[in-house]
C-alpha positions, 0 to 999 in steps of 0.5 A: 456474507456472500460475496460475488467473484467480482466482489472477491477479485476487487478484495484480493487485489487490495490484498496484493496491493497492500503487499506491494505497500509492505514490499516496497516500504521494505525495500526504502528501510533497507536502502535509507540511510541513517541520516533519514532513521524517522523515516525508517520509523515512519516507513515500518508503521505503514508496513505494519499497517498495510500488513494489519489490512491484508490480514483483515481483507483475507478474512473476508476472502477466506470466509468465502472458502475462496483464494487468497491473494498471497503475492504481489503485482507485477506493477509494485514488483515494476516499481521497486526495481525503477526505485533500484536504478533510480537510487544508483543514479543519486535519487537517495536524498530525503526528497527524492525518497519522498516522491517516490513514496508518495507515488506508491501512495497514490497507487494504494489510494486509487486502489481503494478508491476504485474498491469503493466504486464498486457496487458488488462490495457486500456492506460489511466489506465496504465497511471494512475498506473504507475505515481502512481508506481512512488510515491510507489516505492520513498516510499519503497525505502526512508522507506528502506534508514531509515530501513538501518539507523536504524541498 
């Protein structure tokens, strides 16, 4: 399975995305309190998830003897600190944990969706992202479902 650079580039940055996913769903299980103990819950089984995906992508990179992405973007690092101030002003309720989720969401599925746009992908990489853009986009929409509930 060869891969071209940008075909490389456009896995590792889903790599990196789903390692903002990972960091930022254990920041909010750090920060909730136990009054919101399913959405820790909730929040573990899309880390585990995002996990399972960057694993899964690094195979695809790591077959090419090329690098693999290992940290995260300055945007998720951008994210998670707006999330420290906001939670110091009172942004801690169900709601406001909520929203902010669904944003990292929204992220991750503009992400994949953007993957899946590009023509360089190899047939097995797209298969590969696409099934996982399944599970991204049942995620967002069952955080979005509680965000509404929640108002």
């Amino acid at each position: 399975m060869a891969t071209t650079e940008n075909a490389t580039g456009v896995i590792n940055d889903l790599i990196g995305i789903n390692n903002d996913r990972v960091a930022g769903f254990e920041k909010a299980i750090a920060d909730i309190n136990d009054e919101h103990i399913d959405l820790k819950e909730l929040f573990q089984r899309y880390a585990a998830q995002s996990r399972q995906n960057s694993e899964e992508l690094a195979g695809i990179v790591g077959a090419e003897g090329e690098p693999v992405e290992t940290g995260t973007s300055v945007a998720g690092s951008l994210h998670r600190a707006w999330i420290d101030v906001k939670s110091l002003f009172g942004g801690n309720t169900r709601e406001s944990i909520l929203s902010e989720a669904e944003r990292g969401e929204d992220a991750i599925k503009k992400a994949y969706r953007d993957a899946l746009e590009d023509e360089d992908l190899t047939a097995e990489a797209r298969t590969i992202v696409s099934r996982q853009q399944s599970g991204i986009d049942a995620a967002h929409d069952e955080v979005k479902a509680l965000r509404d509930a929640a108002k």
